[in-house]
C-alpha positions in Angstrom: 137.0 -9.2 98.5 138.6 -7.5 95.8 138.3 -9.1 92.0 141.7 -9.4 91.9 142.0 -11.9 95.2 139.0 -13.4 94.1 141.1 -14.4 90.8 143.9 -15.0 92.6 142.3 -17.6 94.4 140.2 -19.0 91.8 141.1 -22.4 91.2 140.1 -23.0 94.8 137.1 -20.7 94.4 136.0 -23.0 91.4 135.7 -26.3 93.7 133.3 -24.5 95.5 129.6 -25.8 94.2 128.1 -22.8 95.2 129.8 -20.4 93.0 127.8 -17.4 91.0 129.1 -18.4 87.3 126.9 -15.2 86.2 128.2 -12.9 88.5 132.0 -13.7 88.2 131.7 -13.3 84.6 130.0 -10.0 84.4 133.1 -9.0 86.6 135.6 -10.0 84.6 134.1 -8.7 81.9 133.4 -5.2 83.4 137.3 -5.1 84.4 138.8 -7.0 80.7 140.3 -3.2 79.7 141.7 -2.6 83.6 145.2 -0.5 82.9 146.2 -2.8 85.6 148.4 -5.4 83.8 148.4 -8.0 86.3 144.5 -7.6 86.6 144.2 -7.9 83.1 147.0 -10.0 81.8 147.7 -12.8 84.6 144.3 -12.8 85.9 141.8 -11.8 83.6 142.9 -13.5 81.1 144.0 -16.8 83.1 140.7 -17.0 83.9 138.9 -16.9 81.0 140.8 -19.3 80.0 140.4 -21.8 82.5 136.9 -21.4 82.7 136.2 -21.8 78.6 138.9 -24.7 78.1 138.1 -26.4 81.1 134.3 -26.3 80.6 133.0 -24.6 83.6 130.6 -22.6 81.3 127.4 -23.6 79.9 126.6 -22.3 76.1 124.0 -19.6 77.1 127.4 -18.2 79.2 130.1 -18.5 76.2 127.4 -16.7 73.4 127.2 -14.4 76.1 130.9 -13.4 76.3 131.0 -13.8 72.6 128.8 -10.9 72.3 129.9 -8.4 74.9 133.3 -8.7 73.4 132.5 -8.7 69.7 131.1 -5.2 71.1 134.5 -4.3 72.8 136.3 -4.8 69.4 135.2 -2.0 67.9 135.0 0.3 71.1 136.6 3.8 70.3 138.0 1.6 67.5 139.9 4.6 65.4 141.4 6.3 68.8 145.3 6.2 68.9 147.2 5.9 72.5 144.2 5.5 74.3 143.8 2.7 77.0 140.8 1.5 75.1 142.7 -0.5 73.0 143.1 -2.7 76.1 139.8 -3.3 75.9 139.5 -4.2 72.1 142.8 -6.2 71.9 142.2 -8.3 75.2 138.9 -9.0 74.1 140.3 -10.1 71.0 141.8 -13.1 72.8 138.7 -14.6 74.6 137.1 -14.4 71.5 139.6 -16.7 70.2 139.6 -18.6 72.8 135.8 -19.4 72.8 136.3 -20.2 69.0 139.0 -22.6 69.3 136.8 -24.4 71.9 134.0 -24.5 69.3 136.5 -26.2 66.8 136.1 -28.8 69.9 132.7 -28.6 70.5 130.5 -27.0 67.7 128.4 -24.9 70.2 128.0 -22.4 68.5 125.6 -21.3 65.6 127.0 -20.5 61.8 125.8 -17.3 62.1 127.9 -16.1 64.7 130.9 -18.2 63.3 131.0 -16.4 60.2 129.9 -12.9 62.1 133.2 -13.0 64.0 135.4 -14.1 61.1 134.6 -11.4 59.1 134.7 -9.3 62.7 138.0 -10.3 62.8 139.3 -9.1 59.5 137.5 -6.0 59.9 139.4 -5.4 63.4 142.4 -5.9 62.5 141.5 -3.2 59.7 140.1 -0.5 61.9 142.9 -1.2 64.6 145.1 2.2 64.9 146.4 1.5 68.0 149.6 -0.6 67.3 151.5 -0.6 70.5 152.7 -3.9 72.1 153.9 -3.0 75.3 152.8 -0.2 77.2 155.0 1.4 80.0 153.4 1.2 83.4 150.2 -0.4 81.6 151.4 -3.6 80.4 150.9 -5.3 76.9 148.2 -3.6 74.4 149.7 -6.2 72.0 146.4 -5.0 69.2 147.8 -6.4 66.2 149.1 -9.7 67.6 146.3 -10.4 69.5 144.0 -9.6 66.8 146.2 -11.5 64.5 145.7 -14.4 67.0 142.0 -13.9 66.8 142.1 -14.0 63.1 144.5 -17.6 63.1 141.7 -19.0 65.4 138.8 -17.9 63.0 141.1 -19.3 60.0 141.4 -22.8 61.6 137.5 -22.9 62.3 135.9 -25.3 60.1 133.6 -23.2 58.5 136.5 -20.8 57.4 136.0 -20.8 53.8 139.2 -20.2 51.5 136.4 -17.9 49.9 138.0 -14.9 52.5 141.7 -16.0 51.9 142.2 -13.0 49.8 140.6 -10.3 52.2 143.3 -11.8 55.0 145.7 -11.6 53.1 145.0 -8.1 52.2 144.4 -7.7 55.5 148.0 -8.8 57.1 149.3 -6.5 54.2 147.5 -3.5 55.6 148.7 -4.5 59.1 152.8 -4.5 57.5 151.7 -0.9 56.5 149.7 0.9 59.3 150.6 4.3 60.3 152.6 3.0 63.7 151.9 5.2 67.0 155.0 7.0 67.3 156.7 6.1 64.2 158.5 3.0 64.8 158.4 -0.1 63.1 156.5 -3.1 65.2 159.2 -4.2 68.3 157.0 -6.9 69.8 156.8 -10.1 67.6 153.8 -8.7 65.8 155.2 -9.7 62.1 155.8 -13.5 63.8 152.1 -13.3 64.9 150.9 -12.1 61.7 152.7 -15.3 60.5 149.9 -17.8 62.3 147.5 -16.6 60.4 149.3 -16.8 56.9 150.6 -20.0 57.8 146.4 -20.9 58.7 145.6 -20.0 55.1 148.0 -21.8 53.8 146.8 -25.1 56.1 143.6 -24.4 54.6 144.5 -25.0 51.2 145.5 -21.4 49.5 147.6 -22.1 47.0 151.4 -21.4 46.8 150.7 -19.3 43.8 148.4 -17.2 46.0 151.0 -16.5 48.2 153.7 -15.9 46.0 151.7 -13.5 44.2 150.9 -11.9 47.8 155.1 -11.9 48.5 155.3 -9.8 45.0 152.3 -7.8 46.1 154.3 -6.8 49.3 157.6 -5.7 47.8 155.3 -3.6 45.2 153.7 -2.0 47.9 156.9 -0.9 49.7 158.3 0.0 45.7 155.7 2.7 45.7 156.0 3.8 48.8 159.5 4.3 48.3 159.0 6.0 44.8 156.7 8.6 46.5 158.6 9.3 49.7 162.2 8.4 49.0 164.3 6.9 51.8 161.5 8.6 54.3 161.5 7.6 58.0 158.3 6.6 57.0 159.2 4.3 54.5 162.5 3.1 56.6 159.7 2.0 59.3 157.6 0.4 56.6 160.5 -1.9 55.0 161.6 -3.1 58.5 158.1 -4.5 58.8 158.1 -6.1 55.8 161.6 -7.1 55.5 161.1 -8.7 59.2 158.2 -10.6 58.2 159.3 -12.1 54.7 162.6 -12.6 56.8 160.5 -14.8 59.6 158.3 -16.6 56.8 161.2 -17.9 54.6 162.6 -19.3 58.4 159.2 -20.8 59.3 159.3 -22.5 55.8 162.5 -23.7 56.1 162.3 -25.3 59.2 159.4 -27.3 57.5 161.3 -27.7 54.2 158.5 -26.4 52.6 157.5 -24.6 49.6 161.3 -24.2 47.8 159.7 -21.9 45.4 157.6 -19.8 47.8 161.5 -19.3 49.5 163.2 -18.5 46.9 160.7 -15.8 46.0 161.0 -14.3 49.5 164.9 -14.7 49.0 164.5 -12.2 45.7 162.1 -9.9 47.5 164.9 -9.6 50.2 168.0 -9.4 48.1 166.3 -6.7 46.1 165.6 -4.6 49.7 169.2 -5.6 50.5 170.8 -3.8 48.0 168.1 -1.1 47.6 169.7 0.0 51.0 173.3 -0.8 51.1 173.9 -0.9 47.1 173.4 2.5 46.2 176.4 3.4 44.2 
């Protein structure tokens, strides 16, 4: 039987009491990167999930995953348009997973916790592979899923506000990256990038945090613009931006939240506003 009948058929496989738990999971594993989207996205995927959430796995099996995929987040980590970062970015997600269960549970040690949070950060760092969805392959989806991993890690309780400022540094350098094939994120990535900020803030950051992070962003783009001019570069660059402080002052807004945190988006974007259509 193929592995992707088996997973196919795996909620009835599951009610069997004589299933391999091992074995299934070193092939799942083995196949996490398959270029094979419905392998990898519907299946794969599915699985793990099922099988963490649903506890079907004993502890000695989830620190086990934990650490092959840790591995597989820095696999050819630095490689652009390679289907390695199918690997990395789906492994990103069970990670997550697994850590939003031990927000549940508590399984596993602070040692590992703390490993993967500051794996996390340090992912979404490396990651040059930015592309959501890949013709023919399916969703690579990097900076969202990583962003997804990093929003789990945030949430965990022994996050420490003490690593606010290196995510938020971090989702900055994510607004930034050099993009494969020069265009600006297309696939939600800025709303995902939102979790996570929206985590800190959860957390307890403070609003002056972020609305010295907000400043911090528009200054960034500022330079880039005074060293490039209107550069496609820098045209790519403000869309990310501009579409993330545009989804943030939303998200706020729908909670009434924060008036002065929006109205200091609302300047960042008026002043990108009439950088671009005001020029007389």
């Amino acid at each position: 039987m193929t592995l992707k009948l088996e997973l196919i058929n795996i909620d009835k496989t599951l009610q069997k009491s004589d299933i391999d738990m091992d074995t299934l999971i070193e092939k799942i594993l083995g196949s996490i990167g398959s270029v094979d989207s419905e392998l990898r996205d519907k299946l794969i995927y599915y699985t793990f999930g099922k099988l963490i959430m649903e506890d079907f796995l004993t502890v000695k099996q989830m620190q086990h995953i934990i650490d092959v995929c840790y591995k597989n987040l820095f696999f050819d980590i630095g490689q652009k348009a390679s289907d390695t970062v199918f690997t990395r970015s789906f492994s990103a997600l069970v990670i997550a997973l697994i850590i939003e269960k031990d927000r549940e549970k508590r399984f596993l040690s602070d040692d590992i916790i703390l490993k993967i949070i500051n794996g996390s950060i340090e992912y979404l760092n490396l990651e040059t592979d930015i592309r959501g969805y890949v013709e023919e392959k399916g969703w690579a989806h990097s900076i969202a899923h990583g962003a997804d991993l990093l929003s789990e890690t945030i949430r965990h309780p022994l996050f420490n506000t003490k690593f606010s400022s290196k995510c938020l540094e971090t989702i900055k350098h994510c607004l930034f990256k050099e993009s494969t094939g020069d265009t600006p994120y297309v696939d939600d990535e800025e709303e995902r990038l939102l979790f996570a900020v929206e985590a800190l803030m959860e957390k307890g950051i403070t609003s002056n945090e972020i609305e010295s992070w907000v400043v911090e962003l528009s200054n960034k783009l500022n330079e880039l613009l005074e060293n490039e001019g209107y550069s496609l570069n820098f045209f790519r660059k403000r869309s990310n931006v501009v579409n993330f402080l545009r989804g943030f002052y939303f998200r706020l807004l729908y909670k009434n939240s924060n008036l002065k945190l929006r109205e200091n988006i609302v300047t960042a974007l008026k002043h990108w506003h009439e950088k671009l259509y005001n020029l007389n």
